[in-house]
Residue, then its C-alpha position, 0 to 999 in steps of 0.5 A: x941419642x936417637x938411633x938416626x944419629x949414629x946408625x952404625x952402632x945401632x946396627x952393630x948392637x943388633x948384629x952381635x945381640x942376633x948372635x949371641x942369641x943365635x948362640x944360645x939357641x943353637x946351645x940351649x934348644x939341643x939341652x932343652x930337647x935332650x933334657x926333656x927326653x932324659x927327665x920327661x915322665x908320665x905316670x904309671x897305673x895304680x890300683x886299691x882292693x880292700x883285703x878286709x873290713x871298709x878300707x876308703x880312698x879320698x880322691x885329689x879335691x874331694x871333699x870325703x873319702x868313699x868306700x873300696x867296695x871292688x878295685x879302683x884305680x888311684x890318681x896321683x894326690x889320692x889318699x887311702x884309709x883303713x880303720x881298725x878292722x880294715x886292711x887294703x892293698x895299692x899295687x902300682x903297674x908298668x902298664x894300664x893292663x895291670x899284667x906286671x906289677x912294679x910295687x905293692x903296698x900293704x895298709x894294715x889298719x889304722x893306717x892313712x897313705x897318700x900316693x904323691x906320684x907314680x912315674x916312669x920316664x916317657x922314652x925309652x933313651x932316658x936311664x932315669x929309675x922308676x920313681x914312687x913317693x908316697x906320705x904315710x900320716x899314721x899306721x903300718x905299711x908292707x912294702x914290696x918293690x921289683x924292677x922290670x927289665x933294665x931300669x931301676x926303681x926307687x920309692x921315697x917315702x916320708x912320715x912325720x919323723x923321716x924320710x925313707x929311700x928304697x931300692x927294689x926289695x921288701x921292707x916292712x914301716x910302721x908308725x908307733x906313737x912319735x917314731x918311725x921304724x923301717x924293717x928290712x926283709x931284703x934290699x937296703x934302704x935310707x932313713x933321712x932324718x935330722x940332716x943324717x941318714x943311716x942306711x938298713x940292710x937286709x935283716x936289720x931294723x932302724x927307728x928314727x924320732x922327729x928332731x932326731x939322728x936314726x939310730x944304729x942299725x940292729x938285727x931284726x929278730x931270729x928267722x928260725x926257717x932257714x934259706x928262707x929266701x930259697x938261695x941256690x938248691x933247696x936241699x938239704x934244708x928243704x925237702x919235697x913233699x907230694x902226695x897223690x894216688x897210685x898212677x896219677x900224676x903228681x903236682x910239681x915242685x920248681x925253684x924259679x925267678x919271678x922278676x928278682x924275686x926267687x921263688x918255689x913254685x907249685x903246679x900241678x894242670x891234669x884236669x883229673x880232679x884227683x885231689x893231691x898235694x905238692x910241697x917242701x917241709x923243713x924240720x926245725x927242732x927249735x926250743x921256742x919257750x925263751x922268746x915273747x914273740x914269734x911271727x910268721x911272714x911270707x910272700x905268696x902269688x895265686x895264679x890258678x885254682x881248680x877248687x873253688x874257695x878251700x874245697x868240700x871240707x875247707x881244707x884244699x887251698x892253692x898254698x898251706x901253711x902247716x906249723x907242727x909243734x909241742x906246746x908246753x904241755x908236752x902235746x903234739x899239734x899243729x897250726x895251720x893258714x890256707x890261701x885261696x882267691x876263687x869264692x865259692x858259687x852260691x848253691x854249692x853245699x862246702x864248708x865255708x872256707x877258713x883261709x884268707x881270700x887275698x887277689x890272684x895274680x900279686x904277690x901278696x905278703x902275710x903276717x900272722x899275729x903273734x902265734x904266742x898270743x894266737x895258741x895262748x891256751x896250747x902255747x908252742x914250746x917247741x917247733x918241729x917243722x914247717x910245712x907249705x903246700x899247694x893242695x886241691x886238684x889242680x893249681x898254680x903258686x909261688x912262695x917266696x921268703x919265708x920266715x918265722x921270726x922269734x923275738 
């Protein structure tokens, strides 16, 4: 039927189609508008440093891999490689400055990550989390995450043999062979895997195989420190320690917070050049000899040093570290771990420095190896006390959830 021989229906079907899309524009542009400011993203700023060794990063549709020879900034789609002398550090920030840091990511060696995104959302108005997803092929990753202000975070995570959730707090995944095992230092997370999900707490581990259900949920190991975490005062399990010279003032001990983090600062800005030391000591007193492993973590932020490197003797550092304990042979000893960002200038005649070099302003997690295996000739049979310390002239430091785990 031609429209000139019934004009009237014709002009009835465009009335009502004009309607109905009156309708669904003045519905769907609104949604469409309040979807976009809800859900729209943009991506954060991410950064590499190699800590130690070659570690390579592989740009999105570049064909090789190059060396991280200074820090780099890492584009969505980039992959990070270490070998088995390498280890590296991505930290993703809340803005291009890299003033505050929203997550950080530790490659131990032999380990291979790609960074899928790193977003947060474009307006203000939008309660949607900050949202990371990485794919880790093989190898090990510390991870610790904060959130900044009101919004959430959430990092996804995916291996061969399952997918992890985290919410902000420190987790430590390592890839071995055909299963995934995810720690938690704190926070909780989700393994997925196999259409099941199991959720690990604080202080708990769980492993997960391809095809396969995570398992339960099991306790991690024994921290023999207590209130590693730094939970309401500090006594009695901690005790201060300061030493300067008459007359002078001494460095200071504070309990704060860093984002959700809580924490024991060291500080000490006199311009005196009097060397010193600030920190706090926890007697132990634990029988160590029934246990094959014993592994010291914590996290640890350098925010200023007067010294350069460790100082004349490689023996001043903004955080120490200083195990004493009676090996098996009933000796007194001790086992010590300095931290420091600021390299020596060229001509100066120090020692030097035997600490680890880790970049200033982060929060950085350390792991020892195995102190068993690291003190086999002097093996520890007793620990007697941990000690951390800032030490030098002046500093600025913090510490945070320390641990000496027993297995």
């Amino acid at each position: 039927m031609h429209w000139r021989q019934n004009p009237q229906r014709v002009a009835w079907f465009i009335l009502i189609a004009s309607f109905v899309a009156c309708c669904v524009l003045t519905v769907a542009v609104p949604l469409g508008a309040r979807s976009f400011v809800l859900h729209a993203t943009r991506s954060r700023a991410a950064y590499a440093t190699a800590l130690t060794g070659t570690a390579q990063l592989q740009l999105p549709r570049a064909a090789d891999p190059t060396a991280i020879t200074e820090r780099r900034p890492v584009a969505e789609g980039s992959k990070l490689i270490t070998d088995n002398t390498a280890r590296a550090l991505l930290a993703v920030y809340t803005d291009e400055t890299g003033e505050q840091v929203l997550a950080t990511f530790q490659l131990f060696q032999d380990t291979a990550v790609t960074l899928e995104h790193a977003r947060t959302p474009r307006f203000d108005w939008s309660k949607d989390p900050d949202q990371i997803s990485l794919d880790l092929e093989r190898g090990r990753l510390l991870i610790s995450t904060q959130t900044t202000g009101v919004r959430a975070i959430r990092v996804w995570l995916t291996t061969p043999q399952a997918t992890i959730i985290f919410s902000a707090g420190a987790y430590d995944i390592i890839i071995q062979g055909e299963e995934t095992q995810v720690r938690a230092r704190s926070g909780a997370a989700q393994v997925l895997a196999a259409g099941t999900q199991m959720t690990v707490n604080s202080g708990e581990r769980v492993s997960a195989q391809a095809g396969r259900a995570p398992s339960l949920p099991v306790p991690g190991a024994e921290n023999l420190v207590r209130n590693g975490s730094f939970e309401g005062e500090l006594a009695p399990a901690w005790q201060e320690t300061v030493t300067v010279s008459a007359g002078l003032a001494p460095g200071e001990i504070t309990r704060e917070t860093d984002g959700q983090r809580r924490v024991v600062r060291f500080s000490r800005r006199t311009e005196d050049a009097a060397p010193n030391t600030a920190g706090i000591q926890q007697n132990l007193n634990r029988d160590v000899q029934g246990y094959d492993s014993l592994v010291l973590r914590l996290d640890l932020k350098l925010l200023y040093q007067s010294v350069p490197g460790g100082g004349y003797l490689a023996s001043e550092y903004p955080v120490m570290i200083d195990i004493f304990y009676t090996d098996i042979y009933g000796k007194d000893l001790h086992w010590y771990q300095g931290f420091y960002y600021m390299n020596l200038p060229p001509a100066l005649p120090w020692l030097p420095p035997t600490g680890e070099q880790i970049p200033r302003g982060i929060w950085y997690t350390y792991e020892s190896q195995n102190l068993f295996d690291r003190l086999r000739d002097t093996r520890p049979a007793r620990i007697n006390s941990i000690t951390i310390y800032a030490s030098g002239h002046d500093y600025d430091s913090m510490i945070s959830d320390v641990a000496l785990s027993a297995r």
